[in-house]
N, C-alpha and C positions, 0 to 999 in steps of 0.2 A: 504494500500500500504506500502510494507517495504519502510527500509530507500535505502538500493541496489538499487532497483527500484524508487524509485523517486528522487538519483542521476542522477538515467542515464536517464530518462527526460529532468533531467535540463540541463544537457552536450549535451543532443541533438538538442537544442536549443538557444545554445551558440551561438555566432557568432564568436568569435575565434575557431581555433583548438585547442583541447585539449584532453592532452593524459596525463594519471594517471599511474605510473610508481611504483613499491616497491623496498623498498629497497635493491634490488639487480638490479635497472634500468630496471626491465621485466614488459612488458606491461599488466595494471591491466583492462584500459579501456581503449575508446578511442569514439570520438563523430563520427559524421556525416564530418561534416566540417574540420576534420585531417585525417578521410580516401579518401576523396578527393584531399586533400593536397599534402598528402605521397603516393597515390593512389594507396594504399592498405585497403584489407577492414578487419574489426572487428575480423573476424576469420582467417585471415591470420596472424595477429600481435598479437592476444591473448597469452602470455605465450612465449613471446619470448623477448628475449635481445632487447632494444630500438637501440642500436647502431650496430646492425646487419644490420639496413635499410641503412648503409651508406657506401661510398667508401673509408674513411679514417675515421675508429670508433674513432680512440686514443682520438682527441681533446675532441669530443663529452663525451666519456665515464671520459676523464678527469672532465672536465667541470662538468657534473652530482656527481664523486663520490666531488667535494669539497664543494658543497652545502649541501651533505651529512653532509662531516665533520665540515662546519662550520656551518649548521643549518641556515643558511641565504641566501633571494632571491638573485638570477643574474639574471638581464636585459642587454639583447644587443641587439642592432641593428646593421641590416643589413649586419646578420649573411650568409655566404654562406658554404652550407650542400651540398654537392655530393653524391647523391645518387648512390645506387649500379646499379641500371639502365640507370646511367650516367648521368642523370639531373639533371642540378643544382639546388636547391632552394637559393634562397634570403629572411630571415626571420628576421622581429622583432618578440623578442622570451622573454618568462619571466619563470626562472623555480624557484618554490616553497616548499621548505618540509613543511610537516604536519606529526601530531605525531595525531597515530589514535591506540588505546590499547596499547601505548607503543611500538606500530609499525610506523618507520620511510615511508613515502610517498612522492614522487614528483611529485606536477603539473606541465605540461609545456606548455604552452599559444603561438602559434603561428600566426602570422599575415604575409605574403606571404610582403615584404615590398615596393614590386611595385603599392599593391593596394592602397596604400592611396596617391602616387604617381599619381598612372593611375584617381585615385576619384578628385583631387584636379587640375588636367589637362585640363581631362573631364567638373568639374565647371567653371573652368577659361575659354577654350575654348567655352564654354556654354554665358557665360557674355559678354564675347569679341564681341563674335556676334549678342550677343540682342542687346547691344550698336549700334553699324556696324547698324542693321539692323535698327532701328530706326532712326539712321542720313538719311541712305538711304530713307527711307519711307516719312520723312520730307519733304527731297528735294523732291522726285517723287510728291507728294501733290502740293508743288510749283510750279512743271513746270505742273501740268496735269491741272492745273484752267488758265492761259493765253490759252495752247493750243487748248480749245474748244472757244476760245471768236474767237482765228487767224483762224478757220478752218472754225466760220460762217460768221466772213468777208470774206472770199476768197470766200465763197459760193452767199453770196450778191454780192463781186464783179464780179462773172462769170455771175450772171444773167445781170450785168446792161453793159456787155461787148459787141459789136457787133460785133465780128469776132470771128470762132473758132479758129483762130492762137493767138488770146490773150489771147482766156481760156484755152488752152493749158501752161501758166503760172498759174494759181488760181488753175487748175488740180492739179498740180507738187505740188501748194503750201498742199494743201489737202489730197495728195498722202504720203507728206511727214509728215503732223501732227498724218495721224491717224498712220505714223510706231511708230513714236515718242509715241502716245499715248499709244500702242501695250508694249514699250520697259516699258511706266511707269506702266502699268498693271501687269509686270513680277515684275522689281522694287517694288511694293509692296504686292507681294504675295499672297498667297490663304486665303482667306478672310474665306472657309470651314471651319467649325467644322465639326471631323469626324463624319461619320455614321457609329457606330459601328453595328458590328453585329460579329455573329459567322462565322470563318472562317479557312479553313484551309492554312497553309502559303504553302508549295506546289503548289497548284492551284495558285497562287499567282507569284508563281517562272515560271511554268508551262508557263504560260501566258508570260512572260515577255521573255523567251527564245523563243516561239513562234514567239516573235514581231523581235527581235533581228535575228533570223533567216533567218526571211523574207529582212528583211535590209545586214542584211551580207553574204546569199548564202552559196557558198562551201569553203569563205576566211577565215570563225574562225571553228574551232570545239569548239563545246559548250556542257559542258561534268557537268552532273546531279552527286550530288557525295550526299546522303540525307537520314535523320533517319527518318526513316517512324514511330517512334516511339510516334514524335514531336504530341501534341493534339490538338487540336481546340482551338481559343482563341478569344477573342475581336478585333475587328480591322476593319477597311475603307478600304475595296477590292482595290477599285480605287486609295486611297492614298498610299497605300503599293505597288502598280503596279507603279506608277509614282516616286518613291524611289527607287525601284530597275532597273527599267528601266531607269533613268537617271543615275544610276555607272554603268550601264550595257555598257550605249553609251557610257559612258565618255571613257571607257576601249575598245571596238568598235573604236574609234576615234585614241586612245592612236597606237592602234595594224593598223590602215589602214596608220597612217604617218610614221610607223616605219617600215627596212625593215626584219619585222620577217618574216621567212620561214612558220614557223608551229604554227601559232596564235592559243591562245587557253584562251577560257574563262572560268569556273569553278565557279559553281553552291553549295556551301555546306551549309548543316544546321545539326543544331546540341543541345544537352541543354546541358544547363550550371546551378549548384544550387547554391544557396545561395551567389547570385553574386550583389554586389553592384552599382546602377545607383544615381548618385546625392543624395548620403547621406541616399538613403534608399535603403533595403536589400531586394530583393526579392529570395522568397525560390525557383523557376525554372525560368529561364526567355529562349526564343530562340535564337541561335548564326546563324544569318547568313553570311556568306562570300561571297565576289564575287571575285576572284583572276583572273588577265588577267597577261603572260608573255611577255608585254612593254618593252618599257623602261626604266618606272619608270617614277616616279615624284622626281624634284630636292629638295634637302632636304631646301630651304629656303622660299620654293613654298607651303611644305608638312605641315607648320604650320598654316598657309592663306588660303587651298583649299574651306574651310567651310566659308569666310567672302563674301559678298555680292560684286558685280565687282570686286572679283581676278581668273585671269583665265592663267591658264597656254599656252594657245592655243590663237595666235595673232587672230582669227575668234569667239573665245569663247566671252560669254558675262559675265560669273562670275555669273549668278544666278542659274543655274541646282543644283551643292551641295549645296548650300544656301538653294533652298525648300527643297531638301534631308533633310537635321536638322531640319528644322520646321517641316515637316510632323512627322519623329520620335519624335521627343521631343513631340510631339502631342498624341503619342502613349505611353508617356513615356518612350519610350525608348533611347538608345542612338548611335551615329556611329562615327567611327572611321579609319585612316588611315591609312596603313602602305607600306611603299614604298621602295622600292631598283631598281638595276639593273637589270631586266629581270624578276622582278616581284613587283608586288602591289594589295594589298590585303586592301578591304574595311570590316567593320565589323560592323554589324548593331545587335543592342540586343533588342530583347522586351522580356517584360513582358509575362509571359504568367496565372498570375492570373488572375481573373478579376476587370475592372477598377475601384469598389468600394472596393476594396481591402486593 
């Protein structure tokens, strides 16, 4: 193997972006992970001025020739590059010469700077609610050991009752233990480990818009928006049905209290590479979305939707996204909120190698 070729190996398996420039700033290489970046690919950018891909070259091209001139790195963060396609990027970025046959070179390392933002979010939020979730699990233990001692007294006491107008109290009392007991069954969760198997996520979405249908009639359009490209992967049929059909309702719920005209729920999936979940990198994983135009969730509400009894809805109980995240984190993977006025958008990621991966 030349040395050519078993650079561009090693770049393709960088996990920064990185794009190798000469000196004249024209694109020598460029990996995988910076044609996703820049979203452009290898042969589009081959042989062409770096500072072309932008809407304001000057700084950029400045910036590049003084590294040149002075022969030494620049690091900066949370650089913002306007693309000529109008998107913004936000980057930590590191650019480097090398002196290669007496040929000047510039590496340039980029890191999108929201991701280690979105990673360190994602763990915090992640922590917060194992925390949450294990206080809650405590107490539920707590109250679920008196509640069957109160429910076989009530049962001894209707036996030794002689009227049914007095057990008609021991009933009521019995009626009400097992909701209680009901409420601490939720409280502590799906006890499941999944059963994996092969699946496609489709069937999965398929199914859950079915259910949703039948519950909502002709009040929502429910609209399939989906890369049939997406593969077959590991995963709990049933606990992936129960994940997306609880942000389904949740948005169901959002869109029947509100008075939208033209309720409409959205269905999308999609891949995404070389995307980061809790500190490890997977090379495809799947992007699903569910988008309803609500009315949103309040921005102080949007931090809390994932902890266990917080519920935006005075009738809600606070547990539905609560399993939401444990089923995914069960699946490795991760979900996410995002919310405004007239729209809110859920974002679930798995994995899509598989689990001994």
């Amino acid at each position: 193997m030349d040395k050519d070729s078993a650079f561009r190996r090693i770049m393709a398996h960088q996990y920064t972006a990185v794009v190798v420039l000469d000196g004249s700033c024209v694109v020598e290489h460029i990996n995988s992970a910076a044609e996703l970046l820049l979203v452009r690919s290898e042969k589009q950018l081959l042989g062409h001025a770096f500072d072309s891909l932008f809407a304001q070259p000057d700084e950029i091209r400045s910036l590049l020739a003084s590294v040149i001139q002075e022969g030494a790195s620049v690091s900066v963060r949370s650089a913002s590059w306007q693309m000529q396609s109008r998107e913004l990027l936000t980057l930590d970025f590191i650019v480097s010469p090398v002196m290669d046959r007496n040929q000047i070179h510039l590496i340039l390392e980029m890191v999108p700077a929201d991701r280690s933002v979105r990673i360190s979010r994602d763990e915090g939020r992640v922590d917060h609610t194992e925390t949450s979730r294990h206080l809650v699990r405590g107490l539920a233990h707590e109250i679920k050991n008196p509640l069957g001692g109160i429910r076989g007294a009530a049962q001894l006491l209707a036996s030794e009752l002689p009227s049914d107008e007095l057990q008609e109290y021991t009933r009521v009392i019995i009626k009400e233990a097992d909701r209680l007991r009901n409420l601490v069954d939720r409280l502590l969760g799906s006890h499941q480990m999944p059963a994996f198997s092969q699946l496609n996520i489709h069937q999965v979405l398929e199914r859950v818009l079915a259910l949703i249908k039948a519950e909502a009639g002709d009040r929502v359009t429910l609209i399939r928006d989906y890369d049939p490209s997406i593969p077959e992967f590991l995963g709990d049929e049933a606990q992936l049905i129960q994940v997306f059909l609880n942000i389904a309702r949740n948005a169901l719920q959002a869109l029947s209290e509100s008075d939208q005209s033209a309720a409409v729920i959205r269905f999308r999936s999609r891949t995404v590479r070389q995307y980061t979940i809790r500190q490890k990198r997977h090379r495809i994983v799947a992007r699903i979305d569910v988008i309803d135009n609500g009315p949103g969730i309040e921005r102080d509400m949007l931090e809390k939707i994932f902890y266990p009894m917080i519920s935006g809805r005075a009738s809600g109980t606070g547990l539905g996204l609560s399993l939401v995240q444990q089923l995914v984190e069960l699946h490795n993977g991760s979900v996410a909120c995002e919310s405004e006025a007239g729209q809110t958008l859920f974002t679930v990621h798995l994995p899509l190698e598989t689990i001994d991966e």
